[in-house]
C-alpha positions as CSV (number, residue, x, y, z in Angstrom):
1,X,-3.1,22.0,-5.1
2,X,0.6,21.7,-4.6
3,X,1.5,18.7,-2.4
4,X,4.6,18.2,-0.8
5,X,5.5,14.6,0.2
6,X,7.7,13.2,2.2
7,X,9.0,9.9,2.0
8,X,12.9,9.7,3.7
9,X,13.6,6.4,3.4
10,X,12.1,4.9,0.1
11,X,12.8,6.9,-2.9
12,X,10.4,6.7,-6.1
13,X,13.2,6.6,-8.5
14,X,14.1,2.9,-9.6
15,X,11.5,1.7,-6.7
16,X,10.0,-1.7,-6.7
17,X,6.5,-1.8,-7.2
18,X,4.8,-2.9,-4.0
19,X,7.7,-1.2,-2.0
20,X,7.1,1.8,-0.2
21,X,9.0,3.8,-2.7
22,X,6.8,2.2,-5.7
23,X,3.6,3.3,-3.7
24,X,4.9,7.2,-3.9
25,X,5.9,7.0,-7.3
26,X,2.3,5.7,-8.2
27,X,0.7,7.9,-6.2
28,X,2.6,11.2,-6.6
29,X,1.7,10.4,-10.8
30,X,-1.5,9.9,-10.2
31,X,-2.3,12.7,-7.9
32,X,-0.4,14.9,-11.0
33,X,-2.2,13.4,-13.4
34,X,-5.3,15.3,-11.7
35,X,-3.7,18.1,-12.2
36,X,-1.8,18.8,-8.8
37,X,1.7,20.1,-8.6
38,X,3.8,17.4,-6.7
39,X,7.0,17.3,-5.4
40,X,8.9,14.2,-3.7
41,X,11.4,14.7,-1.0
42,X,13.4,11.6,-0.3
43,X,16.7,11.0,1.2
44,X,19.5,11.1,-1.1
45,X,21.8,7.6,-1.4
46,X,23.4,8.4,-4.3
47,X,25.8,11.1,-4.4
48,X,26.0,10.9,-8.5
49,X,21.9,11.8,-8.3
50,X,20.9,15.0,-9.4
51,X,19.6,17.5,-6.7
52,X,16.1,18.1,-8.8
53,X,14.5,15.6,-11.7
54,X,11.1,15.0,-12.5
55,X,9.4,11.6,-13.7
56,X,5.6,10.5,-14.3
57,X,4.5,14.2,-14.2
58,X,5.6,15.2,-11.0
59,X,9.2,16.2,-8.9
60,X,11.3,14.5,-7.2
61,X,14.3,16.6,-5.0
62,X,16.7,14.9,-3.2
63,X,17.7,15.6,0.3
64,X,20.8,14.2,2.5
65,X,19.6,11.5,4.3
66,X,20.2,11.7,8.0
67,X,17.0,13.6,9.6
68,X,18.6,16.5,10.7
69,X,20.4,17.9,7.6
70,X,16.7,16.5,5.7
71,X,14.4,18.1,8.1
72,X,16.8,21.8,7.8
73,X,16.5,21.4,4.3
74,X,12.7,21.2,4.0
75,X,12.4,24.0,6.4
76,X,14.1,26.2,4.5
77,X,12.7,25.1,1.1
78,X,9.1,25.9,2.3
79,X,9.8,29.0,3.9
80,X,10.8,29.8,0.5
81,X,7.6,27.9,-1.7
82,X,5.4,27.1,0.9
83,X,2.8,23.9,-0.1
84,X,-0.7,23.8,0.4
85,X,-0.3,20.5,2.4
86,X,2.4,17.4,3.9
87,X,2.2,14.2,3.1
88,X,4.5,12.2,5.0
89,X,4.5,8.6,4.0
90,X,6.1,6.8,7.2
91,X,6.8,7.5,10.8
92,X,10.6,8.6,10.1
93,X,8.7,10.7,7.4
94,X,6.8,12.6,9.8
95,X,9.7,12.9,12.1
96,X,11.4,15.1,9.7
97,X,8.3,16.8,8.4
98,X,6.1,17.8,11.5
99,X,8.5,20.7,12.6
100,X,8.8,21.8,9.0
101,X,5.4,22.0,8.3
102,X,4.8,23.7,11.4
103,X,7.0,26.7,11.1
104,X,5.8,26.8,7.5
105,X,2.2,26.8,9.2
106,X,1.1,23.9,6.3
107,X,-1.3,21.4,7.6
108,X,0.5,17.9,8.0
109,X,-1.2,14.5,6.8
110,X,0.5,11.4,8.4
111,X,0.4,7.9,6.6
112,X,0.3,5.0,9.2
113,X,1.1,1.7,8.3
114,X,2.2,-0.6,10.8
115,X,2.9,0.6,14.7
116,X,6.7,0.5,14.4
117,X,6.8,1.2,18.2
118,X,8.7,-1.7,20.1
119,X,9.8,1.1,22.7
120,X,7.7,3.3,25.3
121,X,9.7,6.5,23.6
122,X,9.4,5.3,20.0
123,X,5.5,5.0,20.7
124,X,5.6,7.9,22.7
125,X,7.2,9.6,19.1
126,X,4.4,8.2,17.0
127,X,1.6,9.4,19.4
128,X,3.4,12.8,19.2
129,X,3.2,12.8,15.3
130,X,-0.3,11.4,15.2
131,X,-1.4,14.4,17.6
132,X,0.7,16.9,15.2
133,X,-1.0,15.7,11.8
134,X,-4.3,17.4,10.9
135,X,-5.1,13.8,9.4
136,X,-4.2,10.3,9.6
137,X,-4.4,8.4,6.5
138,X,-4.5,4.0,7.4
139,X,-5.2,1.6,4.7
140,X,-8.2,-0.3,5.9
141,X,-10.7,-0.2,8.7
142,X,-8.8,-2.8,10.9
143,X,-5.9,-0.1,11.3
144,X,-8.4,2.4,11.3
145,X,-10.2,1.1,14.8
146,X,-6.8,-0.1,16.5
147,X,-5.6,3.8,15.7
148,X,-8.4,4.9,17.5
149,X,-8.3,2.3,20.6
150,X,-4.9,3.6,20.7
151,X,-6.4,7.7,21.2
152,X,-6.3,8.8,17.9
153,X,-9.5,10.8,17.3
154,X,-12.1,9.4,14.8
155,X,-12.5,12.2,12.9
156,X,-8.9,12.7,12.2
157,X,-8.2,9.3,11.2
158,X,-9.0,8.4,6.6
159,X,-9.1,5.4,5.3
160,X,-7.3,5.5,1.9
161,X,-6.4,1.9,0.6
162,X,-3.6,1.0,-1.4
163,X,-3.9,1.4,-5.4
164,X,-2.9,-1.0,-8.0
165,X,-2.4,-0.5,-11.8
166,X,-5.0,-1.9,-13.2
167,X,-3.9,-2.0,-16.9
168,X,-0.5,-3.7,-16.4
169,X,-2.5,-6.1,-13.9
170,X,-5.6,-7.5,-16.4
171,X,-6.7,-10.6,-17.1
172,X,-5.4,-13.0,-19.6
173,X,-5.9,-17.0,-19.9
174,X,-4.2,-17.1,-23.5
175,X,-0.7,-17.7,-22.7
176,X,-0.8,-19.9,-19.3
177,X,2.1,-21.9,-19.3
178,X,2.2,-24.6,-16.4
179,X,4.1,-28.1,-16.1
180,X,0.5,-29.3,-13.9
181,X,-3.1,-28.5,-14.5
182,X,-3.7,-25.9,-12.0
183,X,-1.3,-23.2,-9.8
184,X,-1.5,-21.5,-6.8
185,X,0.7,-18.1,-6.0
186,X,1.5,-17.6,-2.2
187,X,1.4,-13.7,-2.1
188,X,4.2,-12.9,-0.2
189,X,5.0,-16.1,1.9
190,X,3.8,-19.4,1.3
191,X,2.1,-21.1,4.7
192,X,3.5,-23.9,6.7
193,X,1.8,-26.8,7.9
194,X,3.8,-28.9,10.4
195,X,5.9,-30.7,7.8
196,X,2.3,-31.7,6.0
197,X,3.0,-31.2,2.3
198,X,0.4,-29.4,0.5
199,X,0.7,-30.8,-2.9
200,X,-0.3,-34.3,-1.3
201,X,-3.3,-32.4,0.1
202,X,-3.8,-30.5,-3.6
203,X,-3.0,-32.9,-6.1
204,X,-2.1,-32.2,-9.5
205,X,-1.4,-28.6,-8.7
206,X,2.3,-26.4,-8.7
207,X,3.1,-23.7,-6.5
208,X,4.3,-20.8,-7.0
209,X,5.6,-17.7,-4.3
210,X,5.5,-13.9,-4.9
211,X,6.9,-11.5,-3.1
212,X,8.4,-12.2,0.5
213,X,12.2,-13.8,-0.2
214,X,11.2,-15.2,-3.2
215,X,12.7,-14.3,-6.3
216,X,12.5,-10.6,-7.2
217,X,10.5,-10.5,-10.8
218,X,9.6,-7.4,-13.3
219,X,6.5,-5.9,-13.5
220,X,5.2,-7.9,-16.7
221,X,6.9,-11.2,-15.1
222,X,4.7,-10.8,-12.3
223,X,1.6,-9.8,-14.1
224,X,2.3,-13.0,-16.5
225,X,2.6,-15.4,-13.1
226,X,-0.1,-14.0,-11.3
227,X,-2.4,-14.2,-14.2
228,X,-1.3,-17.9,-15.2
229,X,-2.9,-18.8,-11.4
230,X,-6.2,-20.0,-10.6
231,X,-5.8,-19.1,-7.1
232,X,-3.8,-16.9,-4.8
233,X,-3.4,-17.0,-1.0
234,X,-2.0,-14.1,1.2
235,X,-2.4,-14.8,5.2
236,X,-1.1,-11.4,6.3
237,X,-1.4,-7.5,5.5
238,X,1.6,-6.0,5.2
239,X,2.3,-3.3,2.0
240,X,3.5,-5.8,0.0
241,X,1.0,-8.5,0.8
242,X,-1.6,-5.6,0.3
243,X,-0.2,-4.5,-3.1
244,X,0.1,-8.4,-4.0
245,X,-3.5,-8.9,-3.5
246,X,-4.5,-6.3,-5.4
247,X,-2.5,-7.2,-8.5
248,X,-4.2,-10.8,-8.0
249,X,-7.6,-9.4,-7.7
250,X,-7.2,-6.8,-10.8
251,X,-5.8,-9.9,-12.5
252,X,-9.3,-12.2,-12.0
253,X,-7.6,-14.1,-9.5
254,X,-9.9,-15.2,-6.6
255,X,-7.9,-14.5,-3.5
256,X,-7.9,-16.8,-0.4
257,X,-7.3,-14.7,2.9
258,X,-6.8,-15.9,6.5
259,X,-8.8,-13.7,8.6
260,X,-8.1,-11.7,11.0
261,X,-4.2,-11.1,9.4
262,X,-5.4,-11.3,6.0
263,X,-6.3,-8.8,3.8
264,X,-10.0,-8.8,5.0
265,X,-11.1,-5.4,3.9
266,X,-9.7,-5.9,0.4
267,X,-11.2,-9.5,-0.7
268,X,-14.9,-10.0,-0.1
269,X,-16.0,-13.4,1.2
270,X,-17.9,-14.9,-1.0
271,X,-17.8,-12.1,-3.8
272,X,-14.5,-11.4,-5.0
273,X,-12.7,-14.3,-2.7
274,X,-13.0,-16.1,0.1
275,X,-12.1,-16.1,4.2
276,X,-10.8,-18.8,6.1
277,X,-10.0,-18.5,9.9
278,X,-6.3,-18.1,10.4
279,X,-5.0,-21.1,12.4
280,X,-7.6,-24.2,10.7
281,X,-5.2,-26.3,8.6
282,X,-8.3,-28.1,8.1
283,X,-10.6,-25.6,7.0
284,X,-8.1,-24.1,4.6
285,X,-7.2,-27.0,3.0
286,X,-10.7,-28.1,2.4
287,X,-11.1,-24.5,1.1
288,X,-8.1,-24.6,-0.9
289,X,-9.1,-27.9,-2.3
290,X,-12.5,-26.7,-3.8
291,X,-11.9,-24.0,-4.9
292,X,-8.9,-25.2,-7.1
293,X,-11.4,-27.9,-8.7
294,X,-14.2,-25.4,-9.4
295,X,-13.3,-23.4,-12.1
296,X,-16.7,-22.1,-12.8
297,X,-16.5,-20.8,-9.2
298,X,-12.8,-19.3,-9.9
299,X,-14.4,-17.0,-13.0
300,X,-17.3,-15.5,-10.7
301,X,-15.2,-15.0,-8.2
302,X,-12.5,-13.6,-10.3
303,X,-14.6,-11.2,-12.2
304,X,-16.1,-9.8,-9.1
305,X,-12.6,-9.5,-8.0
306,X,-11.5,-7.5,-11.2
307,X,-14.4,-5.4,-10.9
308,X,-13.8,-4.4,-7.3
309,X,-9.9,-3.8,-7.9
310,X,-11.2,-1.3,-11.2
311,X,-13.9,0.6,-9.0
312,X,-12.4,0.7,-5.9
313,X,-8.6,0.2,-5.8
314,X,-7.5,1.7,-9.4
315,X,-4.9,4.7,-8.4
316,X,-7.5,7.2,-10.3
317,X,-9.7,6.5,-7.3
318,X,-6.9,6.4,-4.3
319,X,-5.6,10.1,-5.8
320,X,-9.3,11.0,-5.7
321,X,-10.3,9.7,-1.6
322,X,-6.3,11.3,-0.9
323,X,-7.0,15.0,-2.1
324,X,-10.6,14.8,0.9
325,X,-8.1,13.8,3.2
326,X,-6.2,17.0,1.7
327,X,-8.9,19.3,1.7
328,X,-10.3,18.5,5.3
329,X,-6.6,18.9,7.0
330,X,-6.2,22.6,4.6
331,X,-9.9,23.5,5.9
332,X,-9.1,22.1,9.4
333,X,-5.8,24.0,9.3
334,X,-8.3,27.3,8.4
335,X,-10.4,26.9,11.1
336,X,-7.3,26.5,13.6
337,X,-6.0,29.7,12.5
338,X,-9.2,31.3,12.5
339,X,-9.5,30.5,16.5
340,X,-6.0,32.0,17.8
C-alpha cells in the first residue's frame, strides 16, 4: 500500500520521542517495515534540509511550511504519484490535506487527538474535516464516544492507540540506582496537594518527574529512570502522558491513573495498575502508600503491565489495527465512486 502522511507541524527528523513528530517517525517505520511504501510530508523549518531523504525504511519530503504553498505542493505531487490513502496526523494536517486528497480522489484518514476548537469557526473547521475524512482514527474509547456525542458517525470513527517500543522500554532491576529505598516517576506532571508534601505522606521514598517541564532526557536515560521506579503516576491523557505510560508499563512499572483524565483505557485496574478517582487526596495517597510498600504487588502488577504493553501497544500491532482503518476508508472510497 503506499501511504501518504501528513504531519505539517511536527517533523520525524530529529523528533522527540513522545512528541507528535516521534509518533510519525515510529509509525511511518513500522507501517514500512510491513512492507508499505511511505512517504512523510512535513513543513520544512530548515532551509539547509534537503527536499527528499529517507530514514527507518520510509520518506520523508519536505514542504514550505505555511498551508497554502504546503497544501499546492501536495496537490501537485499527487496528481503526479497518486497514494492509495491520507493520513493526516493533526487538525492543521487535515487542513492542508482534505482538498489535496480530494482532487486527487484518495480517501482521507483524519487523526484526532484533542478538540483544538476554542472558537465556533475553528470547531466549525474540525467538523468540516471530520465530515471530509473516510475515517477517524482517536486513541482510546473515551475520545472515541465524545467524537460521536459531538456527530461524528460510529462507523467512521477507529480506535488505534498509541505504540511504544517495546525493546528499548524492558524491564531491568540490575542497575537501580536511588539515594532512598523506593521511587516514584510523575509522568508528565507531578500532582499538587495544597502545600501537603508528599514525601511526609510517603516516607522513605524520592521522586522523580518525566516529561512535562521537566528536564528533557535521551531515550536510554529515560528507559534507565523509568525502569529504576517502583511506581509511576500520570493524572491526565495527553500524547505525551499517553506515550509515558506506555514506556512505564512496557518497562514493568505498575501505573497509578486518576480516572476520568487518566489514562483509563491503557492501565487496567487491578491488572496491569491501578485507578484512583481524580480529586481524592485521600484515596490516592492511601493508594500511593500501599502500593509503594508491597513489592510483591508491584511485580504482578508490573508483569501484567509488560504483557499488555507487548500484545497490545507494541508498534507491530498499532501498524497492523492502522492499515483496517486503511483498507475500510480505500473500500469505503470504492463504494462512493461506485454510486455517482
Amino acid at each position: 500500500m503506499k501511504i501518504a502522511m501528513v504531519s505539517l507541524d511536527a517533523s520525524p527528523v530529529n523528533a522527540v520521542i513522545g512528541s507528535r513528530g516521534g509518533h510519525v517517525a515510529a509509525l511511518a517505520g513500522a507501517l514500512s517495515r510491513h512492507q508499505h511504501e511511505v512517504t512523510v510530508y512535513t513543513g520544512n523549518l530548515d532551509l539547509a534540509a534537503p527536499e527528499h531523504t529517507t530514514m527507518n525504511g520510509f520518506a520523508v519530503t519536505h514542504l514550505p511550511p505555511t498551508a497554502a504553498a504546503f497544501a499546492d505542493k501536495l496537490a501537485a505531487q499527487w496528481q503526479r504519484e497518486r497514494p492509495d490513502v491520507v493520513h493526516a496526523q493533526s487538525w492543521a494536517s487535515g487542513l492542508v490535506s482534505a482538498m489535496s486528497a480530494r482532487y486527487a480522489q484518495v480517501p482521507l484518514v483524519q487523526t484526532v487527538d484533542e478538540p483544538d476548537g476554542k472558537t465556533v469557526q475553528s470547531r466549525s473547521v474540525e467538523r468540516a474535516l471530520c465530515r471530509a475524512a473516510s475515517r477517524i482514527v482517536v486513541t482510546s474509547e473515551r475520545r472515541a464516544a465524545a467524537l460521536i456525542r459531538a456527530g461524528a458517525r460510529r462507523a467512521q470513527v477507529y480506535v488505534v492507540p498509541p505504540g511504544v517500543d517495546t525493546e528499548l522500554f524492558q524491564p531491568d532491576s540490575s542497575g537501580r540506582s536511588r539515594s532512598l529505598p523506593h521511587r516514584v516517576v510523575w509522568l508528565g506532571k507531578p500532582l499538587s496537594f495544597n502545600d501537603v508534601d508528599v514525601s511526609s505522606v510517603v516516607p522513605n521514598t524520592e521522586f522523580a518527574t518525566i516529561g512535562g517541564t521537566a528536564r528533557l532526557l535521551s531515550e536510554q536515560d529515560r528507559a534507565a529512570l523509568l525502569r529504576s521506579a517502583d511506581v509511576a503516576v500520570c493524572a491526565g491523557s495527553s500524547a505525551e502522558q499517553e506515550a509515558l505510560t506506555l514506556q512505564a508499563m512496557s518497562c514493568g512499572v505498575p501505573v497509578i491513573a486518576l480516572v476520568p483524565d487518566g489514562p483509563s483505557d491503557m492501565v487496567v485496574h487491578g491488572i496491569t495498575g491501578l485507578h484512583v478517582p481524580q480529586g481524592s487526596v485521600a484515596g490516592f495517597f492511601r493508594t500511593l502508600r500501599a502500593l509503594v510498600a508491597d513489592s510483591t504487588k508491584q511485580d504482578l502488577l508490573g508483569m501484567s503491565a509488560r504483557d499488555r504493553a507487548c500484545v497490545r501497544y507494541s508498534w507491530g500491532r498499532v501498524a497492523r489495527d492502522l492499515v483496517q482503518a486503511y483498507d475500510q476508508a480505500i473500500g469505503s472510497r470504492r463504494n462512493d465512486a461506485a454510486l455517482q
